[in-house]
N, C-alpha and C positions, 0 to 999 in steps of 0.2 A: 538276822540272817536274810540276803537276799531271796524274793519271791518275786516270780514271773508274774505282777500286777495284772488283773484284767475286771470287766466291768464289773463281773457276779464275787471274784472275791473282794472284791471294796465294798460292795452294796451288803457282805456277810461280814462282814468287820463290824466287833462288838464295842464301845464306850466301855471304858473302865473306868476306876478310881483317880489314875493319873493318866497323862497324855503319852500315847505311842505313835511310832511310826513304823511304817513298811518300805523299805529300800526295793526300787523295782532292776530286777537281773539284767534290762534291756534298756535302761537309761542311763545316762551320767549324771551320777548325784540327784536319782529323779527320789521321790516320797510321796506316801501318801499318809499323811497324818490323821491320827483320829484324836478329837478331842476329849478328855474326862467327862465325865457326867457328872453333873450338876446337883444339888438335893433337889429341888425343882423340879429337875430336867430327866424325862424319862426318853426310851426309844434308843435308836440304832446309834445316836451320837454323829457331832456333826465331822465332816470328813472334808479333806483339802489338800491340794496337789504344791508340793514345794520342792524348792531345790535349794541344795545345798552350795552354802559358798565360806571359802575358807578366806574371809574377810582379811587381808593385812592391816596390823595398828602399830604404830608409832610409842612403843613404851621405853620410856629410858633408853630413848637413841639407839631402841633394837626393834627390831621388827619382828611382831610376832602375830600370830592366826590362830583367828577365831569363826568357829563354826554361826553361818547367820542362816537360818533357813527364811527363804523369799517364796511367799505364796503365789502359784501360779494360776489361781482359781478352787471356786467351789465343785466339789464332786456332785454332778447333778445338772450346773450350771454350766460347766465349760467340760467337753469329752476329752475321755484319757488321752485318745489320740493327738488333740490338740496343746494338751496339758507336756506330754511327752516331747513333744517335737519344739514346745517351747523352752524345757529343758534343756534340749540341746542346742539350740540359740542362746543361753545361757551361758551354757558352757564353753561355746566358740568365743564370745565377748571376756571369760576367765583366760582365755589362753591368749588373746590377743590382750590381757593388760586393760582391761574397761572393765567398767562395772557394768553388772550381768541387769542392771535394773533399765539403763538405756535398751536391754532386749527386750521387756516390758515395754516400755514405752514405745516403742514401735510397735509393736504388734495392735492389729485392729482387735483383736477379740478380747484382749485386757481392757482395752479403752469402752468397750460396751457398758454401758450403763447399768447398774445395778437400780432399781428402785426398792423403794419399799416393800413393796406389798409382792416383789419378787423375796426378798430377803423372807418375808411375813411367811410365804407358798414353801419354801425350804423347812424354815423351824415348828410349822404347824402339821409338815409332816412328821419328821420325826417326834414330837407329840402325841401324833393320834395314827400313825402309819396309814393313812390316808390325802390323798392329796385336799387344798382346800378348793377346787373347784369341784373335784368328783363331791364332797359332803355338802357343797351346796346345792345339787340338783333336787330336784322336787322330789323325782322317786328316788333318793337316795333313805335309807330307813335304819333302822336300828338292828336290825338283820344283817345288813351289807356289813357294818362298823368290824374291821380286822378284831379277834378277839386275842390278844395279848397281855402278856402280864406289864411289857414294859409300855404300853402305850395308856393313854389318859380313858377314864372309862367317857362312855359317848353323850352322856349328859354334861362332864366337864367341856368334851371336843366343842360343842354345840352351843357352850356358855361361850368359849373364847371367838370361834367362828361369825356368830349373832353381834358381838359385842363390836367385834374390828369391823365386817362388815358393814354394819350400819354406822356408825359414830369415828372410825379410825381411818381405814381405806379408805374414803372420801375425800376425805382431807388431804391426808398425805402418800397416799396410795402410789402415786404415780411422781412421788419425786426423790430425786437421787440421793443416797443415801449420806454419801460425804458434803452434800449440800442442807440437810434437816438440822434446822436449828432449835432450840431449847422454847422460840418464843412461838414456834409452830408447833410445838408439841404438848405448850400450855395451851394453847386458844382452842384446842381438841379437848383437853383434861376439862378444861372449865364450860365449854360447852355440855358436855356430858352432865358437871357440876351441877348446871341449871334445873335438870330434873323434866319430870314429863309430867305430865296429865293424862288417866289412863278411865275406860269408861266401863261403868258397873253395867250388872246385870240389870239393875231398875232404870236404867239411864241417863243416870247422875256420875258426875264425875269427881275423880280422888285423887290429889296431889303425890305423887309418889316419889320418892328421893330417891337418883343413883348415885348418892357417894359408895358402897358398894363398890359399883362397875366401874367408876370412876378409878379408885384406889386399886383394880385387877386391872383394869385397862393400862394404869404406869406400870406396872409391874412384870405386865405382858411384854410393853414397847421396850422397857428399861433389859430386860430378859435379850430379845433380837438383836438392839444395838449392841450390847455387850458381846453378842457372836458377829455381829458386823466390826468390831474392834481387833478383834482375834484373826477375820477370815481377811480383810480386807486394811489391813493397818496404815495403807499409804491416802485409802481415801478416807478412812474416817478416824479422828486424830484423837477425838472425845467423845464418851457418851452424851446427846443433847437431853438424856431422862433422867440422869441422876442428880442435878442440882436443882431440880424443880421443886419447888416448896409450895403447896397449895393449904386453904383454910379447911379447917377438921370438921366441922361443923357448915351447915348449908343455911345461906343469908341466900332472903330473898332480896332483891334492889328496888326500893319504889321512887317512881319517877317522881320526881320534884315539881310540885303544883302549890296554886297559891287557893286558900277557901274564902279568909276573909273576905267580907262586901267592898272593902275600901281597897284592897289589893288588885279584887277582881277588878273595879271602876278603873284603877290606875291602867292593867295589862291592856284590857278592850279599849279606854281613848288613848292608848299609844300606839297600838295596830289601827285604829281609824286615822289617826294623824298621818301615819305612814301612807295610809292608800291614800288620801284626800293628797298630800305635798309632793311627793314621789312620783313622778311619771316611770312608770316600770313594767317594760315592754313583757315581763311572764306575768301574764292574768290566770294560767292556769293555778298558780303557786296561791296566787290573790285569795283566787275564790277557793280554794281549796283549804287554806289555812281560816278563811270565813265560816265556809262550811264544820269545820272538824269540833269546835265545839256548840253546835248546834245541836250535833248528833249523837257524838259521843265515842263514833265510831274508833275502831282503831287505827294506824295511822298507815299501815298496810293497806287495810279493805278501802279505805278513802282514798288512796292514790292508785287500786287496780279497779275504782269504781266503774261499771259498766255500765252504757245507755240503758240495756236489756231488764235492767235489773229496778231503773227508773220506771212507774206508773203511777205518770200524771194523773189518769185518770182517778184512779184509787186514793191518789195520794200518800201512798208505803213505796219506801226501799226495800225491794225482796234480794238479800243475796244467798244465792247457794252454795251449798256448801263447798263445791269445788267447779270450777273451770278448766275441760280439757286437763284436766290431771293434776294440774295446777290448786292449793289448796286453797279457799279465799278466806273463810275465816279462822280461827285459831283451834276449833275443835273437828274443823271439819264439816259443824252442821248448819241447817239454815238460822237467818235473823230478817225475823221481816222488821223494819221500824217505819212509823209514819214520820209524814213532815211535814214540819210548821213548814207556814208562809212564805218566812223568810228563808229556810231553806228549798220551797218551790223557786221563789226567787232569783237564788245563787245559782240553781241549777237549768231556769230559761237565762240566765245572763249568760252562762258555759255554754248552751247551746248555741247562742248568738252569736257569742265573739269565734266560735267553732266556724259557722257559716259564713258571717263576715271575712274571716282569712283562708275560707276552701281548705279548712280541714277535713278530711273524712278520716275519722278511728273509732273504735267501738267503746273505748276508754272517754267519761267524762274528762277527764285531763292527760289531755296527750302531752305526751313530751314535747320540752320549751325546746327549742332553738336546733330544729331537725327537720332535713329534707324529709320530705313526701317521697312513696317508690313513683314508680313511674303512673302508675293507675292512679297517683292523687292519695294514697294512704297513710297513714301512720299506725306501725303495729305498737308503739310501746307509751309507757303513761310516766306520768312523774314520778322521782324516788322520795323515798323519806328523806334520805339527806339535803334535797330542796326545801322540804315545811321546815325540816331544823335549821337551814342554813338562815332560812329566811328568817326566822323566829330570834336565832343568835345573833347572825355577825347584821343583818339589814334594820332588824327593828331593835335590836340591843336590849335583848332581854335574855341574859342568860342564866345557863342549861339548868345553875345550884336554884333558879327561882321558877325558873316555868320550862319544861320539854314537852310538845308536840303531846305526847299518851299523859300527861300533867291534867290535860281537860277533862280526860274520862275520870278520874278521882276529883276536879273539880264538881264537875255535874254531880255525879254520884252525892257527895259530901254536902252540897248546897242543897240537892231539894231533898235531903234526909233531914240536914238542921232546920231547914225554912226558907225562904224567898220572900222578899215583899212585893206588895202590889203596883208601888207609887215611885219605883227607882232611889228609893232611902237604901242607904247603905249604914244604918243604926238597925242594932241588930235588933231592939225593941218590936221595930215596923216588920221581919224575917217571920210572920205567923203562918204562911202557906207549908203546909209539910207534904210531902209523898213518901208512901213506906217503901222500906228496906227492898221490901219482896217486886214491887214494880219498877223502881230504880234497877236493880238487880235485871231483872228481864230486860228492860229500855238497854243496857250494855251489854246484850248479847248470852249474858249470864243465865244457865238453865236452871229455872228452879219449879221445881215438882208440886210446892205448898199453893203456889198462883195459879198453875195450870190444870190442878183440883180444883180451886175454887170457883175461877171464870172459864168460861169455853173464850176461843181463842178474837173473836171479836169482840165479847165485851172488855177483854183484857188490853185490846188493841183500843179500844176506844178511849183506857182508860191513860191509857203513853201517851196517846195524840194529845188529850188535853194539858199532860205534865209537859210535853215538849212544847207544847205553844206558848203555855206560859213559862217557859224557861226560857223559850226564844223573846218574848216582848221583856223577861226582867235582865236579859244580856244587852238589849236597845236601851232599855232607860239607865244600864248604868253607864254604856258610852255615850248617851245622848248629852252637848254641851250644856 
């Protein structure tokens, strides 16, 4: 039966078990459809503006018609009034013999871009009958949360909210819904995959796995696009969440490094050969990839290395835990390391070739092949995919035998098993050992049983000597 459609009875129109519609008294062919409810899916149910078209088809050389209803927008997203009046542009396109979808297509306000994370603001109301910006405010509480039987309770709201938030709307937050493909919806699922690191009360830290969140997170995305299917069927033609197949279990990835003596010798004189025959105008990559297993460091903190962080005097790397907001190491907190020689070395050669070509940046390795602003600056530093590229396609050693973070488990591995004194790469002559617990700290790694034992300079004294001689047994195995 027609009803005189207006905002407050659409917004009181209830989801049932099947899908209904409301004929409005003051359109032609205008509806407002409300969709079933879901087992899933609790709330007001979602709601959409359509018109009706008595489609002609060609059967057995007879012409006959069939009802097609054509969506004119989300209720929420596009107003009645707009909804209404494109109705009847519709309609005028039925009488003149066209199809009613070229009125669509004209029209600017259908052509508006849906994104995601507008699609996400619709379905997480009706969820939690609160919108998702008002539940993200600081003072929004447990009080404020609408108390209903069909809405999700607020510790559910607040699991899905946190999860998209941080890990989902980033990513694809801000891109068009008929454009989100399957391979953008994995590289969100497997980031999430990866897991975090989370920090105790004693301040030590705990691997923690979200497959969990991972497996609510598709189910959440796979949930919206299935109502972007329904609301929007001209722009989006398939679900991109429901053929994703991801592994059940969580593999960590360890990067590909060489331990033995004879492998190490091989790696280090084919990067010496490279710098010695190669005239190759990025020194910053040179000394950079020089540097990284000296240190140990990871392959992030060594290309955002900063002057400030350099004391010659002292002879330590101090980085802190974060820069301008910017996070520098992986936990967040400080890593002082001393430095060998040879690393003093690499690092007055970077300052020199700095000076030499009037570079001014706060970064030990500025970015290669980049104007200065006008003051003579450079704000930015080399990427990782420079030491890899270097490492793979320039000195030809690739990724399945040695990657760039390959050094930090060399070091580690090498002065755990042994080091020799005399450049023998027989592993007989490999008697110099360092324990687990000082290697462990030398890579940034916190551990609580060292920092009991030595106060912070004897334990510092005790790296500088493991690094120096890790730095002279890296010399004598590329020495000819």
């Amino acid at each position: 039966m027609p009803v005189k459609l207006t905002h407050t009875f659409i917004d009181n129109l209830k989801a049932e078990k099947k899908l209904y519609r409301k004929l409005d008294t003051l359109g032609n062919s205008f509806y407002v459809c409300v969709l079933p409810q879901k087992k899933t899916q609790v709330g007001k149910g979602t709601k959409t503006f359509q018109f009706r078209w008595r489609k002609p088809k060609l059967v057995n050389n007879e012409i006959k018609y069939g009802d097609t209803f054509i969506p004119l927008g989300r209720f929420g997203s596009v107003s009645l009034e707009d909804a209404r009046l494109l109705s009847v542009k519709c309609h005028s396109f039925v009488k003149a013999g066209k199809d009613p979808h070229d009125a669509l297509r004209q029209d600017v306000k259908v052509k508006k871009t849906i994104t995601f994370e507008q699609l996400f603001d619709d379905w997480f109301y009706e969820k939690s009958g609160v919108t998702a910006k008002d539940f993200g405010l600081k003072e929004f509480t447990k009080n404020d949360y609408p108390i209903d039987r069909e809405n999700l309770t607020f510790n559910s709201s607040k699991n899905i909210h946190t999860t998209m938030k941080d890990y989902v709307l980033p990513k694809i937050g801000n891109v068009n819904i008929g454009e989100l493909e399957p391979l953008m919806v994995k590289e969100v699922l497997l980031k999430i995959q990866e897991g975090k690191y989370i920090k105790l009360k004693d301040g030590s830290t705990k691997f923690q796995s979200l497959l969990p969140t991972r497996n609510k997170a598709r189910g959440w995305m796979k949930e919206i696009m299935d109502d972007a299917i329904t609301l929007y069927p001209k722009e989006v033609t398939f679900n991109p969440v429901a053929g994703i197949r991801l592994k059940k279990k969580h593999t960590v990835k360890n990067a590909s490094t060489v331990v033995k003596p004879q492998e190490i010798a091989e790696v280090f004189t084919q990067v010496a050969a490279f710098n010695k025959t190669t005239a190759h105008g990025q020194w910053q990559i040179s000394l950079a990839l020089d540097l990284l297993p000296l240190t140990g460091l990871r392959v992030g903190e060594l290309c955002g290395l900063l002057w400030k962080e350099i004391d010659f005097k002292e002879s330590i790397i101090n980085i802190q835990g974060w820069e301008n907001d910017v996070r520098r190491t992986k936990m967040g907190t400080p890593h002082t390391l001393p430095m060998s020689k040879q690393t003093t070395n690499i690092l007055n050669k970077a300052k020199e070739m700095a000076t030499k070509e009037g570079i001014k940046c706060k970064y030990v390795f500025p970015i290669c092949n980049i104007k200065p602003d006008k003051d003579g600056f450079i704000h930015q530093h080399i990427s990782i995919s420079g030491i890899q590229n270097r490492l793979k396609l320039y000195i030809k050693i690739p990724g399945s035998i040695l990657t760039p973070h390959g050094f930090r488990s060399m070091l580690k591995t090498r002065l755990k098993e042994g080091i020799s004194q005399d450049g023998s790469t027989d592993m007989e002559d490999h008697n110099k050992y360092y324990s687990k617990e000082l290697t462990e700290k030398a890579l940034g790694h916190k551990d609580k049983v060292l920092e009991e034992t030595y106060d912070r300079g004897e334990y510092l004294i005790r790296i500088k000597t493991m690094y120096q001689d890790w730095a002279d047994y890296l010399d004598s195995l590329s020495s000819p």
